[in-house]
Each structure stands twice: as C-alpha cells, then as structure tokens.
C-alpha positions in Angstrom: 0.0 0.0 0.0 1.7 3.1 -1.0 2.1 5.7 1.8 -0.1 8.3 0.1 -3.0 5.9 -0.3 -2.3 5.2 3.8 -2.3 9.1 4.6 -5.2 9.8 2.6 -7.5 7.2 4.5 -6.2 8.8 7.9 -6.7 12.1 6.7 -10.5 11.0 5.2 -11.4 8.9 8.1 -10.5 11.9 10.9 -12.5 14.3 8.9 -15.5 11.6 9.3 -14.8 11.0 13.0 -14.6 15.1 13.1 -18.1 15.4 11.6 -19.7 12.8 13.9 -22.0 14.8 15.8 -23.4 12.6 18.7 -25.8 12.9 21.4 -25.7 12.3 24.7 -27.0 8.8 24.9 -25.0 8.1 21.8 -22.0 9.2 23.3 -22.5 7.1 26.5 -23.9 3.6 24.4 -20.8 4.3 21.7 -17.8 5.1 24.0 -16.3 2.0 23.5 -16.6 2.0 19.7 -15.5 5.7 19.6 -12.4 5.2 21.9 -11.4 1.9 19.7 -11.4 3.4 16.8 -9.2 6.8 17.9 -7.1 4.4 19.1 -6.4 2.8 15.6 -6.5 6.5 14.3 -3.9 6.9 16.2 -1.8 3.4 15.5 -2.5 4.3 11.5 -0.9 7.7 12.2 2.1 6.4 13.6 2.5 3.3 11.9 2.1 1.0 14.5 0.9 -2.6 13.9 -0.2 -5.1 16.6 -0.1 -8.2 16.6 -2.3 -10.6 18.8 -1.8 -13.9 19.9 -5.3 -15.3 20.7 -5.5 -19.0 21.7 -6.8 -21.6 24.8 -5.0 -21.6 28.1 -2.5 -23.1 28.7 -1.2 -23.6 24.6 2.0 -21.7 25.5 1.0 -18.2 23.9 3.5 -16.4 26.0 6.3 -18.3 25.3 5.5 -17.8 21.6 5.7 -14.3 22.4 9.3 -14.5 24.0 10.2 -16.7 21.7 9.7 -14.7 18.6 11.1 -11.6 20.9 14.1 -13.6 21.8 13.7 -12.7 25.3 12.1 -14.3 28.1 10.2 -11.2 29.0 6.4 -12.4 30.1 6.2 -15.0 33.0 5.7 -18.3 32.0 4.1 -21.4 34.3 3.2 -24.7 33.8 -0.2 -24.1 35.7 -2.9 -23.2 33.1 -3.8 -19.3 33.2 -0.3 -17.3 33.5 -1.5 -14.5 31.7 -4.0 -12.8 33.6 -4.8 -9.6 31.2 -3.5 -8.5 28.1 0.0 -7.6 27.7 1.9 -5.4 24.5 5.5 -6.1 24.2 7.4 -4.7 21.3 8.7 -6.8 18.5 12.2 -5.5 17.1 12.3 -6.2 13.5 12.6 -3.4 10.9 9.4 -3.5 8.3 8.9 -0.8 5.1 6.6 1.3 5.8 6.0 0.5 10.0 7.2 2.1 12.4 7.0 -0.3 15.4 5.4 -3.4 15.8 3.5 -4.9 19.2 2.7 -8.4 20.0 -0.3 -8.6 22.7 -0.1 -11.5 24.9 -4.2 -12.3 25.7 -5.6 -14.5 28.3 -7.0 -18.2 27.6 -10.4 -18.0 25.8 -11.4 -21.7 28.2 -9.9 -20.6 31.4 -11.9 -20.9 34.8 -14.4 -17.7 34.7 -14.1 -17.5 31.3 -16.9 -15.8 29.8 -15.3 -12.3 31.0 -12.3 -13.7 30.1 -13.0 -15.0 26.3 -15.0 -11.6 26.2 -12.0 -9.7 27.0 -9.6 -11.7 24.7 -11.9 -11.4 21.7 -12.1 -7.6 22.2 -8.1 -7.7 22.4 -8.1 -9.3 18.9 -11.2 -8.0 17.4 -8.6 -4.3 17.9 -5.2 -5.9 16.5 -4.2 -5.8 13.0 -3.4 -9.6 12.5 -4.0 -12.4 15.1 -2.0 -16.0 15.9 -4.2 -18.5 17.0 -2.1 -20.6 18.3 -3.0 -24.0 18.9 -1.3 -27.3 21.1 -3.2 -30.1 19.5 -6.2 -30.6 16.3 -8.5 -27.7 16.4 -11.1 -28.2 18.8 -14.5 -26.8 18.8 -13.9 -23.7 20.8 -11.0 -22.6 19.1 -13.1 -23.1 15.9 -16.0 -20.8 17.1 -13.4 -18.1 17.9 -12.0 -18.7 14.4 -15.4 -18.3 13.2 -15.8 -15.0 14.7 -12.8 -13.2 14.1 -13.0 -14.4 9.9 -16.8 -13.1 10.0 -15.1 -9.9 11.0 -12.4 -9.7 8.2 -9.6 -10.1 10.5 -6.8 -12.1 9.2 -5.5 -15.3 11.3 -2.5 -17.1 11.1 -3.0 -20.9 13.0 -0.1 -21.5 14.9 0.2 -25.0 16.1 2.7 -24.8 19.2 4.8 -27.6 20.9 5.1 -29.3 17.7 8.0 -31.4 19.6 5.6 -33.1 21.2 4.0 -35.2 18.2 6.0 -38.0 16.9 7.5 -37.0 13.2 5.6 -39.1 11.5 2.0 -38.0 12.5 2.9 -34.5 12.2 2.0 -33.9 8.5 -1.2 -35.5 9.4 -1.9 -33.4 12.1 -1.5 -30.6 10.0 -3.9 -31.5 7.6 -6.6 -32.0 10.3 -6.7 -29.1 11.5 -6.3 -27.2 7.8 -9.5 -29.5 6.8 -11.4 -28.5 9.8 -10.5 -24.9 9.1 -12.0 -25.3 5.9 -15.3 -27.3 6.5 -16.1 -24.7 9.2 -15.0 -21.6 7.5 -18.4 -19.9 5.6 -15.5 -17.9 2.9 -15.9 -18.3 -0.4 -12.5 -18.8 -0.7 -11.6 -21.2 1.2 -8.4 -22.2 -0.4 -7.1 -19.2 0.1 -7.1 -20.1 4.4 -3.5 -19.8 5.3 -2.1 -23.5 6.4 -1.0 -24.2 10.2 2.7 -23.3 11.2 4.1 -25.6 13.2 6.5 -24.3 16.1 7.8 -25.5 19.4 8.1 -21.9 22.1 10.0 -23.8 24.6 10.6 -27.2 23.5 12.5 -29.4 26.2 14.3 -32.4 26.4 14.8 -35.7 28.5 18.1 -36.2 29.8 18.6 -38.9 32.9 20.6 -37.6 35.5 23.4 -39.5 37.5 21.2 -40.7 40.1 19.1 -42.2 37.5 16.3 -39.8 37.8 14.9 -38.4 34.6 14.8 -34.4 34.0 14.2 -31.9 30.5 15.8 -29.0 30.2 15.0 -25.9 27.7 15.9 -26.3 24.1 16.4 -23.2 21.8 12.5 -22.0 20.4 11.8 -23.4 17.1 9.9 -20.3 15.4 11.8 -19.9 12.2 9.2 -20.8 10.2 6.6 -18.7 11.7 8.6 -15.6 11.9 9.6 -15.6 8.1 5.8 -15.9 7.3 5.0 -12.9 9.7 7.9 -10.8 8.2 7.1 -11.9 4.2 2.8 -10.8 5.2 4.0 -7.7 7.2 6.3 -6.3 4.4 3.8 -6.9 1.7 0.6 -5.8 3.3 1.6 -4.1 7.1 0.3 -0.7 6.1 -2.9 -2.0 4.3 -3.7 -4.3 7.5 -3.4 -1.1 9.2 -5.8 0.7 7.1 -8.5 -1.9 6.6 -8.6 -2.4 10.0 -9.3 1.6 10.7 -11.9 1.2 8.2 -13.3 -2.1 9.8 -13.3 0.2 13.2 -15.1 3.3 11.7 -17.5 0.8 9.5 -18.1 -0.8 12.9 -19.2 2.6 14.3 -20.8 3.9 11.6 -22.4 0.7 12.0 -23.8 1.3 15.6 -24.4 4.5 15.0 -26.8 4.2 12.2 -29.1 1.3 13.6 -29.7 3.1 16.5 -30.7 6.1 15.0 -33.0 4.3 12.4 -34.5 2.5 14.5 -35.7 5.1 16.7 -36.4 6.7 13.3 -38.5 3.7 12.3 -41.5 4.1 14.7 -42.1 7.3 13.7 -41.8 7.0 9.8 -44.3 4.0 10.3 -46.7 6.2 11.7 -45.8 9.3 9.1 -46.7 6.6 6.3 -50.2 5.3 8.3 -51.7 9.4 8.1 -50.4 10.2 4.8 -52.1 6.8 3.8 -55.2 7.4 5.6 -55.2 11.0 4.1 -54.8 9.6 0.7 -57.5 7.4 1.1 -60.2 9.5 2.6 -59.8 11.7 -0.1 -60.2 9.1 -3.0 -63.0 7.6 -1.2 -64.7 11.2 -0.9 -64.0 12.8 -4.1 -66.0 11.5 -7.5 -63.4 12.8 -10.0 -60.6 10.8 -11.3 -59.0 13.4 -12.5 -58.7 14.8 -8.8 -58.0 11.6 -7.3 -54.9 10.8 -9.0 -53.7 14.8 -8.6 -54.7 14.4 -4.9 -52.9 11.3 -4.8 -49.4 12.8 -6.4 -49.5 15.6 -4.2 -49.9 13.2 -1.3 -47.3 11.2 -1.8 -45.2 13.7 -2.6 -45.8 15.3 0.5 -44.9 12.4 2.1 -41.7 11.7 0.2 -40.5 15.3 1.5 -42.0 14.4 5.1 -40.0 11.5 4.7 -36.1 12.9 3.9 -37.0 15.8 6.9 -37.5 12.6 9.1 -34.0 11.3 8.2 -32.2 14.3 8.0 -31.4 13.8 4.2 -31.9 16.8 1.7 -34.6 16.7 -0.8 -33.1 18.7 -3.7 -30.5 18.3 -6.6 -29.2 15.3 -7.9 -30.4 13.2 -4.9 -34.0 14.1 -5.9 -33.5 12.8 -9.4 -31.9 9.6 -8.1 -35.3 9.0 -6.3 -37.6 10.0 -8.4 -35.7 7.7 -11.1 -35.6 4.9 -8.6 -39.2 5.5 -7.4 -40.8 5.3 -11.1 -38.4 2.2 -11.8 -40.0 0.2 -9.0 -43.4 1.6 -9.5 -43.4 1.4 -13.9 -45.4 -1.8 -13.9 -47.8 -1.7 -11.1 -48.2 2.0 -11.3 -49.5 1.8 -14.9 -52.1 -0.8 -13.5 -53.3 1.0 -10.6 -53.9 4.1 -12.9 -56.0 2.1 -15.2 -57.8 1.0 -12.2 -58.1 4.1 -10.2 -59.6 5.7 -13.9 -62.0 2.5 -14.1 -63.2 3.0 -10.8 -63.6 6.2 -10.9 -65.6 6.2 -14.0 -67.7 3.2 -13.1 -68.6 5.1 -9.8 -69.2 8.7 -11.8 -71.9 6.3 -13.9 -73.5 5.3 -10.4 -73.6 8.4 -9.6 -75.2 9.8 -12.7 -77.5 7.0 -12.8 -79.2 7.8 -9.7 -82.1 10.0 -10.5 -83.0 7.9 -13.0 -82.9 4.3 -10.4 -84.0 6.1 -7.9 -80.9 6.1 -5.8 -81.0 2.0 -6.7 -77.6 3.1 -8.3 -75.8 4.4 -5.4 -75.2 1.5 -3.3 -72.8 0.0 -5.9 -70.8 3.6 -5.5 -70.0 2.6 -1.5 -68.1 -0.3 -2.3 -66.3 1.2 -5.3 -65.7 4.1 -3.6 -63.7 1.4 -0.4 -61.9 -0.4 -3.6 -60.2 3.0 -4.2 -59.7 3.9 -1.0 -57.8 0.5 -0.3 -55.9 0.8 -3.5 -54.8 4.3 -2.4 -53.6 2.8 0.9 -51.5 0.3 -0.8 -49.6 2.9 -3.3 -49.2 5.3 -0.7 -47.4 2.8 1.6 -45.7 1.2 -1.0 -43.8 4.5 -1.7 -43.2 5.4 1.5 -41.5 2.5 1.8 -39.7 2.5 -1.3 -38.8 6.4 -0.3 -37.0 4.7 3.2 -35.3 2.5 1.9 -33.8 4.4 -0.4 -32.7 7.0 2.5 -31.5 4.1 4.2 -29.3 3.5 1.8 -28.0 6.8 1.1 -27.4 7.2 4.6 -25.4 3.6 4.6 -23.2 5.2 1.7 -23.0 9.0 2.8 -24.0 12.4 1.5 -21.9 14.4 3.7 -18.4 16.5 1.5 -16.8 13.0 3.2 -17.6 10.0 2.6 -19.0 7.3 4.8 -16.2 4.7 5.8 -17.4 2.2 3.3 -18.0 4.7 0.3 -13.8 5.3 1.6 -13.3 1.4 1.4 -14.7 1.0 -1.5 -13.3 3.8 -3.5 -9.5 3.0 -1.8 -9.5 -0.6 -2.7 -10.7 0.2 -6.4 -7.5 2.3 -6.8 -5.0 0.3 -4.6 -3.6 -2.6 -5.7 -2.2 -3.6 -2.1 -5.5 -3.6 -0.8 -6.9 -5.8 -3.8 -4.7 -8.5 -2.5 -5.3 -8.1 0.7 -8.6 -9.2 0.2 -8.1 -11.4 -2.2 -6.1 -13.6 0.0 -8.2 -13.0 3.2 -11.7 -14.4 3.7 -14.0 -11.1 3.8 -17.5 -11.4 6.1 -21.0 -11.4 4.3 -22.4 -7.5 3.7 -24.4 -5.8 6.2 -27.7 -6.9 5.9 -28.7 -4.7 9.0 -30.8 -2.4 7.2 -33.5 -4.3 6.4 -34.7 -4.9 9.7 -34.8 -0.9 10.2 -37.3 0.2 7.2 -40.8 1.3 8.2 
C-alpha cells in the first residue's frame, strides 16, 4: 500500500470522525466504539501494527511471544492461566513502511471464569491488526467458534500450532492436515483455499536427559519459530500498512455501523406512523371525491408530500441530484404496477361517476354500488401510498449507509480506496471477507 494511499484514508477517516456529531445517549452507548477506533486513528498515524496472539490456556502463547522476541520477557508457568490480562510487548524487526510493531499476549479463551475472560480476549483481537491463533493439538470446537468470529469480521489469522516437539514426526503432517480440513469445512469464505495452512512451532521445547542418580529431568531447548517468523515478516512487508488501514476502516464501519441502527430505528416508529396518516389521508380523499382526475392529482400531491416528510424525518436533503436519483428509482420500482393501478383508479372512478349519474333515474338504486367502489379506491390508495413510502425509506436508508456528507461514509472510503490500490486488492483477495451488512432491512418502516 503506497504511503499516500495510507495518509489519505487517515486524513479522510479523521474528517469523518470530526463530523460525527453525537448525542448524549449516543455518546454514552458508543464510547467503546468511539475510543477503539481513535485508538487505531492513532496506531495508522504512527505506523504502529499489533499483533495478537489469541489462543486456549495453557497452549504456550506467551512463550511464543518470547520466543519470537528472543527474550524471556512475560512470566511463563506450567499451571494453566499465567497471563491474567492483556499484555503489549514490542517486536524488534525493521518492516517498510511500520514504524514499530507490538505483539499482545491475551488470556486463555477456556480458562476458569471464562466468559469475562474469552469476552475480553476477543475484544483484544477483534482491535489488533493480524492475530496468531495458536494452537497445542487438532483444532477443537472452541477454538473453531473463535476462528469463526474473528474471519466473520475480516480479521486475518495465522493458525499457529505450538509444541510441535511433542507429536511424533511421522503423525505430524497428518496433524497438519486436520486441523487445515477442519479450518475449511467450518470456515463460511468463499474462498476457502485461500485459508492460510498451520505453522508448526515448538516456544520452549524441552528435552529428557537422565541424570546420574538415574532420575529423569528436560531442560529448555532453543525456540523453534523460524518458520513462523519468516511468514509474519514476508505478510508484514507486503501488506503491514494495508492491515493497518483496513482495520481503521473495519473500526469506523463498525461505528458507523452502531451508529446508524440506533438512529434508524428510533427513526422507524415514527416513519411507520408518518406513512399510516399520509395513507389514511390519501385514502379518505379518494373515497370522498367522484373525480378521477382529482383523485390521481390528490394522490401525487400526497405522496409527494410524504416523500419530502419523509427525507425531513431522516435528515437527508430533498433537492438536486439526490431528488433525481429517487424519483428515477421510485418510477423504476413503480413502472409496472403503477400503470395498473392508474388504469384502475380511472375505471373505478368512472364506473362510480356512472353510479352516480344514474341515480335520478334508479332512484338512488344506483348508489349503493358507488360505497363499495368508492372502499376499492380507498384501499388501493392505501397500498400505493405505503408502497412508496416504503420504497422512499429504503432508499434514504441506503444513502445514509453510503453517505452524503463532503466525506464519505467509511465504506463509500473502502470501497473507492480498494478500487484504486492494488495492495489492498490483495489483501482481500487472499483473506476471507464477512458477508455485507444486511442490518438495514430490519430498520425500514
């Protein structure tokens, strides 16, 4: 990722996070997500990538992060559950385009009282740039269901398979293959061949030795992490300043995220009932009024009037080029029926004028036809008029999704940064993405 493209999404994402103008309930409910993603801000700005190292207690994650430090720097015990809370060490290798580089030591996602705990390590790698799940033995189902959740968030994981010593040579490769096949039947990605295969390592392998007495003792061997470090250094170079980005964008799409469906729906209630009196309205007025030509006037000006009620409720202008786009996306949806119900509204209408008409002559026999009629085109007013209102809010939904502000939204800024950088093609080309937001839908009137 070149630097400009980097500088550009800071510079584009802290004007967004400038212009995010929040309540006071918003501000308490979205601290978290607000503070997390300043944090990255700041991490992009300075070039600083970090590294997690996510796993079950007791699989030896902090001696994998001494071991690829080369010092013993984080306390180490055989007892499960050494590492109580997070811990950021610095990683001394010299990458293009970073600055500094931080491995965060987690607790165990399994350990006794782990709910806090797992919560706490997920939240730990759900705000690092690229995450080592490191793993002692086939993948097992818990490990799989955090794998699960950090690949349905885009973050990319490199399985680590520790204390590789430990399995006899020859079962090894097998071993490997398990847990890459398990990876794979429980990963949803499209592209699952594209899952990066399991390292092996050994962070502190030991070995037997029999001492004079004839009692049996190990002692430390040198870390076997060769492997695992070339990988990391060979990912980092090529893509260290696009993990840094995406995951800035993940962080403000995350917000922008929380900040929209709370909004909406408290919006939704209230466009709901905007819709029910324009509809009612609409339909009173049909129902009253003998003249087609009337109805279908009072019928535009109705829903118009609701269509501008409409982008008032959602804060969106009505004017300009986004006016076009709805009227152009309104008559597209509405072509087909629309033509139908005119013929019908004209039908009715003329069929009830006749009634009408016909009266002094039945005897007012003729009218009672004109009551049900008249209901017909009442209901058939109903049903237009909510029909655009709701083709009107999901359109604003939308546009809100995308953003009409001078800046863009953070994934309008994805999507036009990964269109122009190469670096970030890759990166997620060779990283399982998570499905698109389908969080709208459940937010429309």
């Amino acid at each position: 990722m070149s630097a400009s493209t980097s500088e550009r999404c800071l510079t584009l994402l802290q004007t967004w996070r400038s212009q995010l103008q929040l309540n006071r309930r918003e501000e308490t409910v979205l601290a978290g997500a607000v503070r997390n993603l300043d944090q990255q801000l700041s991490r992009l700005a300075e070039r600083r990538l970090r590294v997690a190292v996510f796993g079950r207690v007791g699989v030896g994650k902090s001696s994998l992060v001494n071991a690829l430090i080369g010092q013993e720097l984080l306390a180490t015990d055989v007892a499960h559950g050494c590492t109580r809370r997070q811990q950021a060490l610095p990683w001394e290798i010299m990458i293009p385009g970073l600055n500094a580089i931080e491995l965060v030591d987690t607790p165990g996602i399994d350990e006794i009282a782990a709910a806090a705990r797992a919560r706490l390590a997920a939240r730990v790698a759900m705000q690092s740039d690229l995450v080592l799940l490191v793993l002692d033995a086939d993948i097992s189902r818990i490990e799989l269901d955090a794998l699960e959740t950090l690949i349905k968030s885009g973050k990319p994981v490199l399985p680590v398979l520790n204390r590789s010593d430990c399995c006899p040579p020859q079962q090894l490769p097998s071993l490997l293959q398990s847990i890459s096949r398990r990876i794979r039947e429980r990963s949803y990605s499209p592209n699952r061949a594209r899952l990066p295969n399991p390292i092996a390592v050994s962070a502190a392998p030991r070995q037997a030795y029999q001492c004079p007495d004839g009692r049996v003792r190990s002692k430390q061997q040198p870390a076997v992490v060769n492997q695992l470090r070339t990988a990391m250094i060979a990912l980092l170079q090529k893509q260290g300043q696009a993990l840094l980005a995406m995951n800035a964008l993940r962080q403000a799409e995350h917000l922008q995220h929380q900040l929209e469906t709370g909004r909406l729906e408290r919006r939704r209630q209230e466009a709901q009932g905007l819709i029910g009196r324009y509809a009612a309205l609409k339909a009173t007025g049909v129902a009253a009024n003998p003249l087609a030509l009337l109805d279908l006037a009072g019928g535009l000006a109705c829903d118009t009037a609701l269509v501008v009620q409409l982008c008032q409720l959602y804060d969106l202008p009505m004017g300009g080029p986004a006016a076009r786009r709805l009227m152009q996306r309104l008559s597209g949806h509405n072509a087909m029926i629309g033509g139908v119900q005119f013929g019908l509204q004209l039908a009715l209408s003329a069929i009830r004028q006749l009634l009408l008409i016909a009266a002094p002559f039945s005897g007012g026999i003729s009218l009672a036809p004109a009551a049900p009629v008249a209901l017909a085109q009442a209901a058939l007013a109903v049903h237009t008029t909510r029909r655009t209102g709701r083709l009107t809010a999901r359109w604003l939904v939308d546009q809100r999704g995308r953003g009409l502000r001078s800046t863009p939204a953070p994934t309008t800024l994805r999507r036009r940064l990964i269109r122009h950088d190469a670096s970030l093609q890759r990166l997620l080309a060779e990283w399982p993405q998570p499905p698109g937001l389908g969080w709208r839908e459940g937010l429309l009137p």
